[in-house]
C-alpha positions, 0 to 999 in steps of 0.5 A: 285506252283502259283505265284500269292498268294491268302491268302483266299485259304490258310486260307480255306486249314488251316481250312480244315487240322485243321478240319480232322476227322470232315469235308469232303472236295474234291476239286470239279474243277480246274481253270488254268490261262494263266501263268499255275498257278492252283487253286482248287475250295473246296467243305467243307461239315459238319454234317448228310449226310443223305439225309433226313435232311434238308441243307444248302449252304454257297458260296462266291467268285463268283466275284474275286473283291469281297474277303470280300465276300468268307472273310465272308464265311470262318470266319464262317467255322472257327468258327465252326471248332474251337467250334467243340472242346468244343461246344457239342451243335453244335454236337447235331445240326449237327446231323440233318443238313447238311452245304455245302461250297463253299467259293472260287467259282471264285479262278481265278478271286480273284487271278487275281482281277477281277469280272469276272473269268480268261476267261472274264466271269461274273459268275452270268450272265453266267447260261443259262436263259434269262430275260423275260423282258428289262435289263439294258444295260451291267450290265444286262449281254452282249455278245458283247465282254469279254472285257466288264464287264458283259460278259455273255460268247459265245451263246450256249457255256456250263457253265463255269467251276465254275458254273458247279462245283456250279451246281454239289454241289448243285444238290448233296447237297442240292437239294436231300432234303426236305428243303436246303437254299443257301447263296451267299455272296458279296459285293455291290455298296449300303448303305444297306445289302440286303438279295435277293431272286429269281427272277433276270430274271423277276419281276414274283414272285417265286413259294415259295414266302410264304417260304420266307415271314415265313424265313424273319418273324422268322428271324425279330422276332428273330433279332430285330435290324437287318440292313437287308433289304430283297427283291426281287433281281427285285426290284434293277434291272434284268438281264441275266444269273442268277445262282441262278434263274437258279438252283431254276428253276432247283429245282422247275422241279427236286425235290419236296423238297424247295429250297430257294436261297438268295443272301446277299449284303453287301453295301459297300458305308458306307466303301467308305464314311468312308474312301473316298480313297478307291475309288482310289482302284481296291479293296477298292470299294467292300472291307473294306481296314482298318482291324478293319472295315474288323473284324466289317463285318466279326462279324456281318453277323456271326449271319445270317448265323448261324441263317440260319443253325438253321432255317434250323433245326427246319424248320418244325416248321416255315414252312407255312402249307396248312392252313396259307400259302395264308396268307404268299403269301398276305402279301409277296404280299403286302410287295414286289409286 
């Protein structure tokens, strides 16, 4: 029995009962802190298993402080558990997508509220792949000491637990695809939401550059006042470790399926602005503290990562062909770069 209560792990393992019969889940790892108390990291899988569909891949709670993040995974699963009762649209979907979730990467690290894991370990600067070029001091990923943010973990040492069980479901899921999309969702110190693509580790663009100029396209057209901001996550700054750029390295070398990771960024500042006294908490700088601004974000992200499946179903039809695709790769080229 843990000590130290964690209401999303709870919610998840509701959603998780509730949906018997209709979801698959296994607990992918276990995090043990100091004190004994266990946490499983949860893997929720819905829809074709046939690896012949394409897939898609919802994360949170990679970084403890940032609750609002898994938060805004788990709505999402609980509204589809709850429309597979009366939807028999969404039956119809999920015969030719598979979804994959992993809402609480870090359980430790949210338990405990910090970014980083149990062990002093930042997640997303943790994966073995460094920066080609000059990173921020610290916040680019350190190895001087755990007791700084932004710990990268020992030189040499293996990923830490949760990265390897982020890694082992995304190489079972969703790498053995044709087409898989990743959302990894957090919350960060901006005014905007901002959806980044790869890559953190350098300015170089990604082989797939015009994939994610069709995804932004068909996602503008089909949201015309969207908030989002889309970019490359070199745009904001680079870093060590990335897990992301990591497993869409990974992908590039392993399959020939595509694999396009996004990072969404929700800006918390407009929380802190509205609520100045939010910047005395530990939490309230990456969170919405007042509940109706807590259910306004978790409404409003719902619509991109339900598109997010949807695209992923037709993604046949918005896919750039060999006849168009130097024409995406311009016009990405001149939008980012």
């Amino acid at each position: 029995m843990a000590t130290l209560q964690l209401p999303e792990l709870d919610a998840l393992e509701r959603i998780i009962e509730l949906g018997a019969g209709e979801l698959e889940s296994r607990t992918v790892a276990s995090v043990t802190l100091p004190q004994g108390d266990v946490y499983p990291i949860h893997a929720v899988l819905l829809g074709n298993p046939d690896k012949s569909v394409p897939a898609v891949g919802y994360f949170g709670g990679v970084h403890g402080l940032e609750r609002i993040g898994a938060e805004v995974v788990i709505a999402y699963l609980q509204s589809l558990v709850m429309r597979l009762q009366w939807d028999s649209t969404l039956h119809k979907q999920l015969e030719s997508v598979r979804l994959v979730f992993m809402p609480i990467v870090n359980p430790g690290g949210m338990a405990v509220g910090t970014r980083a894991n149990p062990r002093g370990v930042d997640l997303m600067r943790n994966a073995p792949i460094s920066s080609e070029e000059p990173v921020p001091f610290l916040v680019g990923g350190q190895r001087i000491s755990a007791r700084l943010p932004w710990y990268r973990g020992a030189q040499a040492a293996p990923m830490e637990i949760e990265n390897q069980a982020v890694c082992e479901v995304v190489a079972a899921e969703l790498l053995t695809r044709p087409f898989s999309v990743a959302v990894d969702c957090h919350s960060g110190f901006g005014s905007r939401d901002r959806i980044w693509f790869p890559y953190a580790h350098t300015r170089a663009c990604i082989a797939h550059l015009a994939e994610i100029q069709a995804l932004k396209n068909i996602f503008v057209q089909s949201n015309s006042h969207h908030r989002y901001i889309f970019e490359p996550q070199s745009q904001q700054y680079l870093a060590h470790g990335d897990l992301w750029d990591y497993l869409y390295k990974l992908s590039c070398v392993q399959t020939q399926g595509i694999f396009l990771p996004l990072t969404l960024e929700m800006g918390s500042w407009l929380w802190v602005k509205k609520n100045p006294r939010q910047l005395f908490s530990r939490h309230g700088i990456f969170n919405p503290l007042i509940e109706h601004r807590q259910q306004r974000v978790l409404r409003q992200h719902q619509s991109l990562l339900d598109f997010l499946s949807r695209a992923a179903c037709g993604h046949h039809l918005w896919l750039p062909t060999a006849e168009n695709r130097a024409q995406f790769h311009a016009q990405a080229l001149q939008d980012w770069y």
